[in-house]
C-alpha positions in Angstrom: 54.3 -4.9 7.0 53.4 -1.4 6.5 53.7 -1.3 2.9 50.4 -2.8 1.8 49.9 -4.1 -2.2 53.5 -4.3 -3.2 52.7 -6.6 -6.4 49.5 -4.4 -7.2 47.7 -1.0 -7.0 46.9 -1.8 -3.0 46.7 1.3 -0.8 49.6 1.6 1.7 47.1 0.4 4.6 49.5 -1.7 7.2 51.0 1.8 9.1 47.7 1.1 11.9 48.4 -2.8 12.1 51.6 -2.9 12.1 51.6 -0.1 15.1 49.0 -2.1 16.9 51.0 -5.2 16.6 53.8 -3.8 19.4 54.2 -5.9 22.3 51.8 -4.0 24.8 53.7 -4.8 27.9 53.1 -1.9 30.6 51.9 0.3 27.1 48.5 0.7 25.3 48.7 2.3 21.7 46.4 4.9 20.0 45.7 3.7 16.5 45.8 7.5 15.7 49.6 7.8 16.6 51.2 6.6 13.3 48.9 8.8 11.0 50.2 11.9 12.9 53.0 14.0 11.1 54.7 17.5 12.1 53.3 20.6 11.3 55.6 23.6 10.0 55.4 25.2 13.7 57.2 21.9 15.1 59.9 22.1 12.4 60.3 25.9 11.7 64.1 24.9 10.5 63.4 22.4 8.2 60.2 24.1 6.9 62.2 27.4 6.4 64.3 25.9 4.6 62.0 24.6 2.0 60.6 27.6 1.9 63.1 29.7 1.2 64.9 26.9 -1.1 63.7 23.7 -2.2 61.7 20.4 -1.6 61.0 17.3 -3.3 57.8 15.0 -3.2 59.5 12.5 -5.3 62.4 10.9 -3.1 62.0 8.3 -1.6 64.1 5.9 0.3 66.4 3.3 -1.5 64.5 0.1 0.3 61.1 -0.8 1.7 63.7 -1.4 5.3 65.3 0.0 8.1 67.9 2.8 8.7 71.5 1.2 7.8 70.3 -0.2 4.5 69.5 3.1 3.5 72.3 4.8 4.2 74.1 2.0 2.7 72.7 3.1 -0.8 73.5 6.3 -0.1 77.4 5.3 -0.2 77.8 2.6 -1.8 74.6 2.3 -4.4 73.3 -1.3 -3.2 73.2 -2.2 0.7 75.4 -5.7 -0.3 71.9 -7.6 0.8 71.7 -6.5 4.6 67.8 -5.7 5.0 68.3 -4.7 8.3 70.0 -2.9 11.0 72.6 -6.0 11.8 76.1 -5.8 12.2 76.2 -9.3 11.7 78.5 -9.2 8.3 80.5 -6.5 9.5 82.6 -5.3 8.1 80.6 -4.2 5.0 83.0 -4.4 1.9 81.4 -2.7 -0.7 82.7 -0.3 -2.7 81.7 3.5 -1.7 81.0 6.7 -3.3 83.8 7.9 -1.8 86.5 5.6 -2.9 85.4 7.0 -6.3 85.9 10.5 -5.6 89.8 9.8 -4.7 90.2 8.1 -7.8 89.3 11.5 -9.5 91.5 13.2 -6.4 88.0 14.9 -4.6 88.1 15.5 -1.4 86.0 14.1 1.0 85.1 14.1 4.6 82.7 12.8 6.9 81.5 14.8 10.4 80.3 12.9 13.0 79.3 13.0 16.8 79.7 9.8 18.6 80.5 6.9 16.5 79.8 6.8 12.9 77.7 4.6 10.7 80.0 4.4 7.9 82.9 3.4 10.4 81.2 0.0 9.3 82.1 0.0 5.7 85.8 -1.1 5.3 86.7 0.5 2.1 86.8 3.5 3.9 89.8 2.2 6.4 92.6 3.6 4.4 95.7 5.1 4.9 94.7 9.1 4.3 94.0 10.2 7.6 91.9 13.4 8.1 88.6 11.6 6.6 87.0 11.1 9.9 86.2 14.5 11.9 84.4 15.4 14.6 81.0 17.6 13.8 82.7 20.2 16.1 85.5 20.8 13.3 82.4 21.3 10.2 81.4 25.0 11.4 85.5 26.1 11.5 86.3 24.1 8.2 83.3 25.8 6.2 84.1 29.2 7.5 88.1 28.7 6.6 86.5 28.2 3.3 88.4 24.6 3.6 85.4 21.8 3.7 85.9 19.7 1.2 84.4 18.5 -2.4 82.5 16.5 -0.6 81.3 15.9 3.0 78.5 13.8 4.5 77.3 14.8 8.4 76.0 12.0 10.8 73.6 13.3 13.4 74.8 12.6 17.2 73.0 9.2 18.0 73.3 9.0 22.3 73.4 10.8 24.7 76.7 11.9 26.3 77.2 11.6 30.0 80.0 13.5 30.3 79.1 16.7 28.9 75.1 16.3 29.4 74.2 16.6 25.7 71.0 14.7 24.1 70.9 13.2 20.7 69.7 14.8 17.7 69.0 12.4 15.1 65.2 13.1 15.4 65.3 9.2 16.0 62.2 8.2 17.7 61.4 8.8 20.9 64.3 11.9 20.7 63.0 15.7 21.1 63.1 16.4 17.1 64.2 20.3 18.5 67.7 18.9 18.4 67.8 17.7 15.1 66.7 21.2 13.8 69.1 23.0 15.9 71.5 20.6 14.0 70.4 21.5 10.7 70.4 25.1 11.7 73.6 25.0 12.4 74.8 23.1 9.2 73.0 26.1 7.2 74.1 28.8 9.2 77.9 27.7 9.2 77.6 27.1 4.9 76.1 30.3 4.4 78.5 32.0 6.3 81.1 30.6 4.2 83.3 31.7 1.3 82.0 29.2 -0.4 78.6 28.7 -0.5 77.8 30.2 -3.8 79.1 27.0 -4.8 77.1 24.9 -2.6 74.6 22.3 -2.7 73.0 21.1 0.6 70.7 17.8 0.8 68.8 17.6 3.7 66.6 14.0 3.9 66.4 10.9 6.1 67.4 7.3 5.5 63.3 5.8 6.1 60.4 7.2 6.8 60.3 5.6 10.7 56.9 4.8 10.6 54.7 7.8 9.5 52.2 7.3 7.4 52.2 8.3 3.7 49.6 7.4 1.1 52.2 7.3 -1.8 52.6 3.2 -2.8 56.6 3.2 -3.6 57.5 2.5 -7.0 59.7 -0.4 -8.4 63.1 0.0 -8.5 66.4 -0.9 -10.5 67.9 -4.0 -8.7 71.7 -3.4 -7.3 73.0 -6.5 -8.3 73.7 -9.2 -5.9 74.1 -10.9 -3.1 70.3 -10.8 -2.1 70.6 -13.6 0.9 67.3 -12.7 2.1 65.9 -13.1 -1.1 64.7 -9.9 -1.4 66.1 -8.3 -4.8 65.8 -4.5 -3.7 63.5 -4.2 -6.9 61.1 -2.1 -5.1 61.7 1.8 -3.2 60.7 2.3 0.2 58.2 4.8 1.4 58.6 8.4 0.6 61.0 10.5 2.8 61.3 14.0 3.4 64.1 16.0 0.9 64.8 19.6 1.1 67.3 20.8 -1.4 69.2 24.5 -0.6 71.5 25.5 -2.6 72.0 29.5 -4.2 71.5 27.7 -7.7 67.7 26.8 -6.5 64.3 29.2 -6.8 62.6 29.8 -3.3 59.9 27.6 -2.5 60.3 25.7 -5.8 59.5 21.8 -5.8 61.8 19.7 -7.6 60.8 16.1 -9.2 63.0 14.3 -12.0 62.2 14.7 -15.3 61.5 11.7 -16.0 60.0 8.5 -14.8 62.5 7.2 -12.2 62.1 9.0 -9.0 64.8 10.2 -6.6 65.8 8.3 -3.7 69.6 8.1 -1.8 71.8 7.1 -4.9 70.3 10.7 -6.5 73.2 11.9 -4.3 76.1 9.4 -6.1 74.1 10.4 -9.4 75.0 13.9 -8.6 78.0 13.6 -7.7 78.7 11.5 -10.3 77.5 13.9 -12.6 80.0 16.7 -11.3 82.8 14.8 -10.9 82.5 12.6 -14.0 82.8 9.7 -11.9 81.9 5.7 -12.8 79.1 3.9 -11.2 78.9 2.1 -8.0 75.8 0.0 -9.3 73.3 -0.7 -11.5 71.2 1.5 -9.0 72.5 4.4 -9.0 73.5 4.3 -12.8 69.7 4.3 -13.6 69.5 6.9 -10.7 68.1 10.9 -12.1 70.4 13.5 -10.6 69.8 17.0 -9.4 71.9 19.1 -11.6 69.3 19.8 -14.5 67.1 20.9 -12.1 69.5 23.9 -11.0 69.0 27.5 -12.0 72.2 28.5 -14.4 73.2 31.5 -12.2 73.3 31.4 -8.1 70.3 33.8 -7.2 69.4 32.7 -4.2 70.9 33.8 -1.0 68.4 32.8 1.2 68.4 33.8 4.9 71.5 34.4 6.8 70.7 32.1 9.2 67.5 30.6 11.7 67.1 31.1 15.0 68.3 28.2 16.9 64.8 26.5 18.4 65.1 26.6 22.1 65.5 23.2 24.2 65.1 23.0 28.1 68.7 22.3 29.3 69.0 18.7 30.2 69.5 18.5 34.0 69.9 15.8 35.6 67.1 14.2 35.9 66.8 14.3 32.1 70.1 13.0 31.6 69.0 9.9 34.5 66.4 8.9 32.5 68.1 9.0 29.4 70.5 6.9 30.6 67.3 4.5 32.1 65.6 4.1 28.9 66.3 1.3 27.0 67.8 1.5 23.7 65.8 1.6 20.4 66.9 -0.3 17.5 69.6 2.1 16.1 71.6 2.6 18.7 71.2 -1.3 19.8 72.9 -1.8 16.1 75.6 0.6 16.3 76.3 -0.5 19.9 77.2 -3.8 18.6 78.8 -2.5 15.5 81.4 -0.4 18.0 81.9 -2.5 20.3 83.2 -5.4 17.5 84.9 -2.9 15.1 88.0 -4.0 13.9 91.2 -2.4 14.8 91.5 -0.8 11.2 88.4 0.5 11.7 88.7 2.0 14.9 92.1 3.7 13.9 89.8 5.4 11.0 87.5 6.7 12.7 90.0 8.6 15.7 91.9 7.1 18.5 89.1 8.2 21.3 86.1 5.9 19.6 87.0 3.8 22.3 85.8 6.5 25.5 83.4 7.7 23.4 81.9 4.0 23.3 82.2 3.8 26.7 80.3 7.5 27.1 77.1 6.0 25.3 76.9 2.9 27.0 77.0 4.4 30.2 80.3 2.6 31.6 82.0 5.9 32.6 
């Protein structure tokens, strides 16, 4: 438990035991290693970015727990009591922010890689095709000035065999370099756009996987039921990275709520419920601030054109061998399993070539 204190005013002093807990097998661990972070030079997109826009020291993530949880909350406002990364109730059935935005006919899309998380929640299984697209399309849809009210982007998760490409979730032990060529590429391709004087990126990450932060999280407002792990989600996780960019934001500003609730993932249904008028999800995300009264009235703020792309050694073959080698972390273990059981709804959802594209990431073609 890395979260030390969570009935009291305890320092948050598990990261080191916790990290010193692992298995050793063949391995030995430096205590050190979870109180490292990464300096600006390591992440010159990301830190560009909230230098030139926004960041916030007050979002954290939605539960003390592990990544789908989080992005659960995220959609749907409560995680419907998973606690971890388990496909074992699949499919998920709760109701999603984006169910709400077609009852107020919003558009909405998500852009993914490989397979996406939110193939696993089945309210998002229905009939309007087009919902699903690959990250490939985002760049041509935002400079056709046609992306939608709406649209969420999954990072690539595994490595593809066929074309040689690495992930770039910044999912441990990935090269991070790929993640920010990611989010380079997301910024460069909105502020290219027609539209991005009405845009409003959020750049964060579902947990904090692992690093060490000396904030204790705050208590929370409970979703609502089912808890069948006992645990009531009355308590935030540890504090994650947020950079906000948007023309409507001053550079280098730092944005907090105004009042005592802190952000965390439903601040993004808050916000969207507050420009699309819509109902909410859960008690969560009805308690949840927003970002809109933090927003300058007029869009000032161009911002760079673009970043330079940080470079990446092309990954040869021997790169790609022992990619394939290495044994899966925990992520991709869970959305292994969740592809491989999807249910035929889900899989016509998401696009008609899941099926390969399973088969890429597990190595079977």
């Amino acid at each position: 438990m890395q979260i030390a204190g969570l009935g009291g005013d305890a320092p948050m002093g598990g990261f080191v035991d916790n990290y010193m807990r692992q298995d050793p097998g063949s391995a030995s661990y430096d205590p050190r290693a979870p109180m490292h972070g990464f300096t600006p030079e390591q992440l010159p997109v990301l830190s560009g970015l909230a230098r030139a826009f926004a960041v916030s020291d007050r979002w954290f993530a939605s539960a003390p727990c592990q990544t789908w949880p989080n992005r659960f909350f995220a959609h749907c406002g409560t995680a419907g009591g998973a606690v971890n990364n388990a496909p074992d109730r699949l499919p998920f059935t709760m109701q999603t922010v984006f169910n709400r935005l077609e009852e107020k006919k919003c558009a909405w899309r998500l852009y993914f890689d490989d397979f996406p998380q939110a193939a696993t929640l089945s309210d998002l299984w229905g009939d309007v095709p087009g919902h699903f697209r690959r990250f490939a399309d985002f760049a041509k849809d935002a400079a056709g000035g046609a992306l939608p009210e709406y649209a969420f982007i999954e990072p690539r998760y595994f490595a593809d065999f066929l074309s040689g490409t690495l992930p770039n979730d910044q999912h441990p032990p990935h090269d991070v370099a790929y993640g920010e060529r990611l989010i380079a590429e997301v910024y460069a391709a909105l502020r290219g756009g027609p539209a991005w004087r009405q845009t409003l990126l959020i750049v964060t990450y579902d947990e904090h996987g692992g690093c060490f932060d000396h904030v204790l999280p705050p208590p929370a407002t409970p979703p609502g039921g089912p808890y069948p792990d006992g645990f009531r989600f009355d308590r935030l996780g540890v504090r994650v990275p947020a950079v906000i960019v948007s023309p409507y934001v001053r550079p280098g500003s730092v944005l907090r709520p105004r009042g005592a609730t802190p952000f965390d993932h439903t601040t993004i249904i808050a916000t969207l419920r507050a420009l699309f008028a819509l109902g909410p999800l859960t008690a969560r995300d009805a308690a949840a601030p927003h970002l809109l009264d933090l927003l300058e009235d007029e869009p000032a703020n161009d911002g760079p054109a673009d970043f330079a792309l940080p470079e990446v050694a092309p990954p040869g073959a021997a790169a790609m061998a022992a990619e394939k080698a290495r044994p899966a972390n925990d992520l991709q273990a869970s959305l292994t399993a969740a592809a491989a059981h999807l249910p035929a709804a889900g899989v016509a959802a998401v696009g008609a070539d899941i099926a390969a594209r399973v088969k890429s990431f597990l190595g079977e073609v």
